[in-house]
C-alpha positions as protocol buffer text, in pm:
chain_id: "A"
residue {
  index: 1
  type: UNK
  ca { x: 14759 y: 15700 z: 3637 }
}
residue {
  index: 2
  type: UNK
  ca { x: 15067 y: 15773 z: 3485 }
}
residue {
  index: 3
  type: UNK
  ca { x: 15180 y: 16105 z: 3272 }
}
residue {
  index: 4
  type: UNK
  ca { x: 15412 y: 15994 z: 2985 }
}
residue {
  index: 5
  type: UNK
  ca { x: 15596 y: 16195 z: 2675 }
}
residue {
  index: 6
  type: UNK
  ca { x: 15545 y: 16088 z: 2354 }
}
residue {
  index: 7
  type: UNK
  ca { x: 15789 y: 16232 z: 2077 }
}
residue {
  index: 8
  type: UNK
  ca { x: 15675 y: 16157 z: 1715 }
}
residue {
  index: 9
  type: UNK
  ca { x: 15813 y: 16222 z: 1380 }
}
residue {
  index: 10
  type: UNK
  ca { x: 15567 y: 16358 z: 1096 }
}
residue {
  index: 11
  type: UNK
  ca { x: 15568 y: 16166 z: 777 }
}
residue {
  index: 12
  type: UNK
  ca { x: 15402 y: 16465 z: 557 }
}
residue {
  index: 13
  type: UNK
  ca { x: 15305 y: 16820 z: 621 }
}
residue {
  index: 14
  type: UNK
  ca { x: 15107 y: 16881 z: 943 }
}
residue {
  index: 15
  type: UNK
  ca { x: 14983 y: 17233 z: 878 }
}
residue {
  index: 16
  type: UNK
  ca { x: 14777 y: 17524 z: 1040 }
}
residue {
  index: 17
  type: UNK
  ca { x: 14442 y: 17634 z: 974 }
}
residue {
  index: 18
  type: UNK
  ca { x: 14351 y: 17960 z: 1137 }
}
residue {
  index: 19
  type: UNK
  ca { x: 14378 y: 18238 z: 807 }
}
residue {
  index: 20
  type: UNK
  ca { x: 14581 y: 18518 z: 952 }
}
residue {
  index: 21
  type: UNK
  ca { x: 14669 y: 18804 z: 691 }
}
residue {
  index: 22
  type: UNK
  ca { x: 14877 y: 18582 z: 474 }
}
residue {
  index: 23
  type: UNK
  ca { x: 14945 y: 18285 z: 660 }
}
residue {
  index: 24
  type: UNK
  ca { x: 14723 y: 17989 z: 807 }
}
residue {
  index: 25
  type: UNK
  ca { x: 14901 y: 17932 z: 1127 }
}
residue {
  index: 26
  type: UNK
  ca { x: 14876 y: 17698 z: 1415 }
}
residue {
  index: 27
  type: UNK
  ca { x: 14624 y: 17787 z: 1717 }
}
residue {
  index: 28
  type: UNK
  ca { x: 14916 y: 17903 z: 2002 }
}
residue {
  index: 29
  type: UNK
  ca { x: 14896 y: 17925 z: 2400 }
}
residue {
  index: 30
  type: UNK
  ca { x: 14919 y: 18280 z: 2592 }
}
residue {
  index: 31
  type: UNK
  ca { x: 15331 y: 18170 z: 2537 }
}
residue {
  index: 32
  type: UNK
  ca { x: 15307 y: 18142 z: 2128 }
}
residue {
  index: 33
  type: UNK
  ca { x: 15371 y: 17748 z: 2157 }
}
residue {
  index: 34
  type: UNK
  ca { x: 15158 y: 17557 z: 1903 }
}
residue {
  index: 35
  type: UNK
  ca { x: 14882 y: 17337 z: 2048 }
}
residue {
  index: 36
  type: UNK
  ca { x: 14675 y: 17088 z: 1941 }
}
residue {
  index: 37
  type: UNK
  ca { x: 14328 y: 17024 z: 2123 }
}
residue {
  index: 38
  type: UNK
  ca { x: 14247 y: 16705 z: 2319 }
}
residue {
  index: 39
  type: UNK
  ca { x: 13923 y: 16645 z: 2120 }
}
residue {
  index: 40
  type: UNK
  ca { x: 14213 y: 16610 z: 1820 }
}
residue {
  index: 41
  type: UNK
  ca { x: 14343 y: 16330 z: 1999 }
}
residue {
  index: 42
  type: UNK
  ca { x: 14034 y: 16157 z: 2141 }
}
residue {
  index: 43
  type: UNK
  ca { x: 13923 y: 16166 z: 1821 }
}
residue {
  index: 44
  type: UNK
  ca { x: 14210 y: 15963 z: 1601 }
}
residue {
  index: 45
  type: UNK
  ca { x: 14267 y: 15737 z: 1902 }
}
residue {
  index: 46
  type: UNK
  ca { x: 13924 y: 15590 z: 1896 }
}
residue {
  index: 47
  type: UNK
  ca { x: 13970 y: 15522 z: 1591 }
}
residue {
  index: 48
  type: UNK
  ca { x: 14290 y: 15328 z: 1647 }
}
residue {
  index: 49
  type: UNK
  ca { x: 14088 y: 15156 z: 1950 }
}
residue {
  index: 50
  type: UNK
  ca { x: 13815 y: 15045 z: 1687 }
}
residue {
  index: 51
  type: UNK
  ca { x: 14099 y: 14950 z: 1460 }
}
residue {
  index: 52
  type: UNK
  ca { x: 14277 y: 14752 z: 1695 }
}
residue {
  index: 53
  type: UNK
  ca { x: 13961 y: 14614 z: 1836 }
}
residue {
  index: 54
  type: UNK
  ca { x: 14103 y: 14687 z: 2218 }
}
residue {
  index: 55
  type: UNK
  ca { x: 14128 y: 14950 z: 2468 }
}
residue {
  index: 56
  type: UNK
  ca { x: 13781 y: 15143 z: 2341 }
}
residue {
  index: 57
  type: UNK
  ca { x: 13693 y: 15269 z: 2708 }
}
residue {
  index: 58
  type: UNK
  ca { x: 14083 y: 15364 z: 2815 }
}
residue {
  index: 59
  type: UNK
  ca { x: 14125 y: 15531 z: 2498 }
}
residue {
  index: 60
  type: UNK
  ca { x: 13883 y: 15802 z: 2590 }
}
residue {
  index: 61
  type: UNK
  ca { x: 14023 y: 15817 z: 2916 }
}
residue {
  index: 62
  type: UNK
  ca { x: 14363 y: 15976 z: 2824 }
}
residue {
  index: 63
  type: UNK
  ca { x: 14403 y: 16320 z: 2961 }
}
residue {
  index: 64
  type: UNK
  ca { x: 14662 y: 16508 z: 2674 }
}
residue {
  index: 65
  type: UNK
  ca { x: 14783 y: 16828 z: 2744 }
}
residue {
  index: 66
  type: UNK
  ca { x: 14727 y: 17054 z: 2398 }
}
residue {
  index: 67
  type: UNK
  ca { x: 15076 y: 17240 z: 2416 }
}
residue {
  index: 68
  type: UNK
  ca { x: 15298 y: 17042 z: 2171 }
}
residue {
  index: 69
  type: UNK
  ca { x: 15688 y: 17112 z: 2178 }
}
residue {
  index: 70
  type: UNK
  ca { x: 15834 y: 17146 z: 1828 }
}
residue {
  index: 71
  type: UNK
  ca { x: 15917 y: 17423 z: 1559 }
}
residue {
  index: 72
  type: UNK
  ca { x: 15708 y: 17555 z: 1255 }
}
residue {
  index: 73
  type: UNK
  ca { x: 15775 y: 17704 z: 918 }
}
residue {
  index: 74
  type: UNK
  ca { x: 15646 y: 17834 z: 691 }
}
residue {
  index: 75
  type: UNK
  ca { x: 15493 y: 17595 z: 347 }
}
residue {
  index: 76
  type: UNK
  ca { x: 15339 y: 17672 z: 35 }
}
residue {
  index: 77
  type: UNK
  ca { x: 15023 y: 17443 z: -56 }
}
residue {
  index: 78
  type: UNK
  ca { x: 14959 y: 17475 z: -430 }
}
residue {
  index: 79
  type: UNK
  ca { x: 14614 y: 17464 z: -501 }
}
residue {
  index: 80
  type: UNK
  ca { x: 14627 y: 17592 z: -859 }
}
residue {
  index: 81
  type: UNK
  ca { x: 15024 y: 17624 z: -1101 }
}
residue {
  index: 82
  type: UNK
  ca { x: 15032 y: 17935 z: -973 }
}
residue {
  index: 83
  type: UNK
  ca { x: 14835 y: 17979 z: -686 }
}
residue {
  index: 84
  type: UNK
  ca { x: 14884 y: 17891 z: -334 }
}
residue {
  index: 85
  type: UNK
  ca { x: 14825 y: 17924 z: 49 }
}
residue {
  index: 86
  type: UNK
  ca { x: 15096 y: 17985 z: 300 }
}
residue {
  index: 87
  type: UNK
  ca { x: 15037 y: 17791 z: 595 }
}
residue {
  index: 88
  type: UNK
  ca { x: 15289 y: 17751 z: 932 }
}
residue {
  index: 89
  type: UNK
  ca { x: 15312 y: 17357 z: 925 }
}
residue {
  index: 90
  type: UNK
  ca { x: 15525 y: 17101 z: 1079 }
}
residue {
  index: 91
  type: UNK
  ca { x: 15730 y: 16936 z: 826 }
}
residue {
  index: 92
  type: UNK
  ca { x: 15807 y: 16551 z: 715 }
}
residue {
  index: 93
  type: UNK
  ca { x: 16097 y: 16467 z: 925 }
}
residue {
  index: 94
  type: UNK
  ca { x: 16032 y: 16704 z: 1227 }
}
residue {
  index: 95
  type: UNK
  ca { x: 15995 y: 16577 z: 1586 }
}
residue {
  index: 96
  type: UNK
  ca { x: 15704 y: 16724 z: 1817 }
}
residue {
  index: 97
  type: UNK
  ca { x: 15660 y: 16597 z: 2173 }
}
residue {
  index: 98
  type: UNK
  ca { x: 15341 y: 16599 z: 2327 }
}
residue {
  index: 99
  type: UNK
  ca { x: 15223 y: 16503 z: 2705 }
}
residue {
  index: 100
  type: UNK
  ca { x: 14970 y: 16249 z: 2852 }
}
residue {
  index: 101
  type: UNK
  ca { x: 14827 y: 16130 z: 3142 }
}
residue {
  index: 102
  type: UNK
  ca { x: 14740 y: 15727 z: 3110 }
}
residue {
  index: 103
  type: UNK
  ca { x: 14417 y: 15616 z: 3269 }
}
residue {
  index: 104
  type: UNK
  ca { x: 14447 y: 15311 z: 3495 }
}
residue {
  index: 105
  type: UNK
  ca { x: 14486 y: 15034 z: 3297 }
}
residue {
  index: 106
  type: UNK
  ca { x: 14665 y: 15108 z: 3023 }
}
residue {
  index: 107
  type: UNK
  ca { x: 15027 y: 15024 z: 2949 }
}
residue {
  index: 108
  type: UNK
  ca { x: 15289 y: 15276 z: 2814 }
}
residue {
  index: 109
  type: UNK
  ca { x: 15328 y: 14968 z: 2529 }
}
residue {
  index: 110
  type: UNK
  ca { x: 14954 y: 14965 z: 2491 }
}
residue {
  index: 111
  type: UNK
  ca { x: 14937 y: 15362 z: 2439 }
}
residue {
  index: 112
  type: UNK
  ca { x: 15212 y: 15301 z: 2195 }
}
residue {
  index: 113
  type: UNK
  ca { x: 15005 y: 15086 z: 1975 }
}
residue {
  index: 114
  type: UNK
  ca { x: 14763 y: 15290 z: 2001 }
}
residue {
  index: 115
  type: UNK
  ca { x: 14912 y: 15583 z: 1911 }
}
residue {
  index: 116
  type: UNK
  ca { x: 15140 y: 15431 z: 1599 }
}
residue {
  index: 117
  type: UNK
  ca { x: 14775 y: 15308 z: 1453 }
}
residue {
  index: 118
  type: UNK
  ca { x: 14643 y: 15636 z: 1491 }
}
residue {
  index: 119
  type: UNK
  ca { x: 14996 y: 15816 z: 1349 }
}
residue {
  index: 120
  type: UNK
  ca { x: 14955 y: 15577 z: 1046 }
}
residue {
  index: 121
  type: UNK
  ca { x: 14618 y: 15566 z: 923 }
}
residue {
  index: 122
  type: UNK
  ca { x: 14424 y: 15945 z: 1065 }
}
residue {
  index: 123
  type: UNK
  ca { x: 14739 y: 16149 z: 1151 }
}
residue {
  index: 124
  type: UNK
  ca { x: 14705 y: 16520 z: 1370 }
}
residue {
  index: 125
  type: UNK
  ca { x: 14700 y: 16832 z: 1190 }
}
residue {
  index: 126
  type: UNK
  ca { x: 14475 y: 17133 z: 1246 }
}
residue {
  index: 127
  type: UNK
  ca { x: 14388 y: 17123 z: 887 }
}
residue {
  index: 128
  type: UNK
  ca { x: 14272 y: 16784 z: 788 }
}
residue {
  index: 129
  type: UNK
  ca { x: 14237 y: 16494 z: 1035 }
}
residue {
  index: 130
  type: UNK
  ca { x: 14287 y: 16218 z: 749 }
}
residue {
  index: 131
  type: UNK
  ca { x: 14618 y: 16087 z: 556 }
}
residue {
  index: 132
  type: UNK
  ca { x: 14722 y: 16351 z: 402 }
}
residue {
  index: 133
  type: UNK
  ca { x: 14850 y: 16549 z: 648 }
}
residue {
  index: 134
  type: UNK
  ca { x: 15008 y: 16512 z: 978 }
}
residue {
  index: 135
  type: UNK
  ca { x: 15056 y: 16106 z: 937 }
}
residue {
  index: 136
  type: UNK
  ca { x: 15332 y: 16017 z: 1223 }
}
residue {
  index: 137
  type: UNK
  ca { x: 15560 y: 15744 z: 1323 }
}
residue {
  index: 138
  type: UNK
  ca { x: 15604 y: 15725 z: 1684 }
}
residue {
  index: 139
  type: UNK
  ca { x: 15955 y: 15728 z: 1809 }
}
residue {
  index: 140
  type: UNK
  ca { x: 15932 y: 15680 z: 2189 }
}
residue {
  index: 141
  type: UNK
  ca { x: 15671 y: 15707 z: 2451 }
}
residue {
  index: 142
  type: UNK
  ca { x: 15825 y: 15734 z: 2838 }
}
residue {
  index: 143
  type: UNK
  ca { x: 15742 y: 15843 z: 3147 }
}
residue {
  index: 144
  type: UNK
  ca { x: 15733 y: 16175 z: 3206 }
}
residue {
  index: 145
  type: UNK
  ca { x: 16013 y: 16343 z: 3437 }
}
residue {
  index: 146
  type: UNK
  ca { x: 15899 y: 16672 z: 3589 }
}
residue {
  index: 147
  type: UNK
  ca { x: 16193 y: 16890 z: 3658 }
}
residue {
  index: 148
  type: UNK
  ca { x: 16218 y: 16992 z: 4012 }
}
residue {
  index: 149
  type: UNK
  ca { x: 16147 y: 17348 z: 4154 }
}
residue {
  index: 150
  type: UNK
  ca { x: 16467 y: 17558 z: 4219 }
}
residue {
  index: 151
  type: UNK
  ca { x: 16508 y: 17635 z: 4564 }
}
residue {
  index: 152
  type: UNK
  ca { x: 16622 y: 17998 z: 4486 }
}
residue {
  index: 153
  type: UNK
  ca { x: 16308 y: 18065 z: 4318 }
}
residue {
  index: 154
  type: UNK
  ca { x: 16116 y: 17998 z: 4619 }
}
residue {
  index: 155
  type: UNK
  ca { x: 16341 y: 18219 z: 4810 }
}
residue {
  index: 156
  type: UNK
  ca { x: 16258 y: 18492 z: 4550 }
}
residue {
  index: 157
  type: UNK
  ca { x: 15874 y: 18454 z: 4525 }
}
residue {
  index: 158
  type: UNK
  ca { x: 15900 y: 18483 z: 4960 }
}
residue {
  index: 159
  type: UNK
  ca { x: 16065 y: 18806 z: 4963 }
}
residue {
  index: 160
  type: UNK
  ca { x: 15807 y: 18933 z: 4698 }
}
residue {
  index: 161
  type: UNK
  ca { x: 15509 y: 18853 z: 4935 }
}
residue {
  index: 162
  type: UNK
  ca { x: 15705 y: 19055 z: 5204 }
}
């Protein structure tokens, strides 16, 4: 097994679905950072699997991690001239990196393929799983590098159990 980082670049709007008052806005951790469920994923990379013909068992086999790191704003979908829904989205152009674990098996280069099939033809929003929103380009996938605990916190959380 091996966790990885994948940062990708949206090609069009990925944008929220849960109504609030007056916007639709992304489903958020306890720590208000936007997430996107794992069935999401398992979902579009079968489908690249069945595209690519390849890796149908390891692609339901990756563990993702729903917390996505990236920033929001806020976008007007016209449904009418004059009328509209505000919904917090992810924007063509912006850069979200997301976390997985790799089953034995499979290759960071094969979860890349993977991954750019699924970017290009289903795309990851919250409110449409198709292409016409949340279509990515994948810009690197590598292997994920923990940052060590600080020793001083350690120090800290001892004298608290004093």
């Amino acid at each position: 097994m091996q966790e990885v980082q994948a940062r990708l670049k949206f090609n069009n709007h990925c944008l929220g679905n849960r109504r609030d008052k007056r916007v639709s806005k992304m489903l958020r951790d306890p720590s208000g950072k936007a997430m996107f469920l794992a069935t999401w994923w398992k979902s579009i990379m079968v489908y690249s699997a069945k595209v690519l013909n390849r890796y149908h068992e390891l692609a339901k086999k990756i563990d993702w991690d729903p917390v996505v790191e990236g920033r929001t704003g806020e976008y007007k979908r016209f449904y009418k001239r004059s009328s509209y829904t505000v919904h917090e989205a992810f924007f063509p152009g912006d850069v979200i990196a997301v976390n997985a674990v790799l089953p034995p098996g499979l290759s960071i280069d094969d979860f890349h393929r993977l991954l750019s099939v699924a970017g290009t033809y289903r795309g990851i929003s919250p409110y449409g799983h198709d292409e016409r929103y949340g279509t990515f380009e994948v810009i690197s996938v590598n292997t994920r590098k923990r940052v060590p605990v600080d020793v001083k916190v350690d120090e800290e959380l001892d004298v608290i159990k004093k």
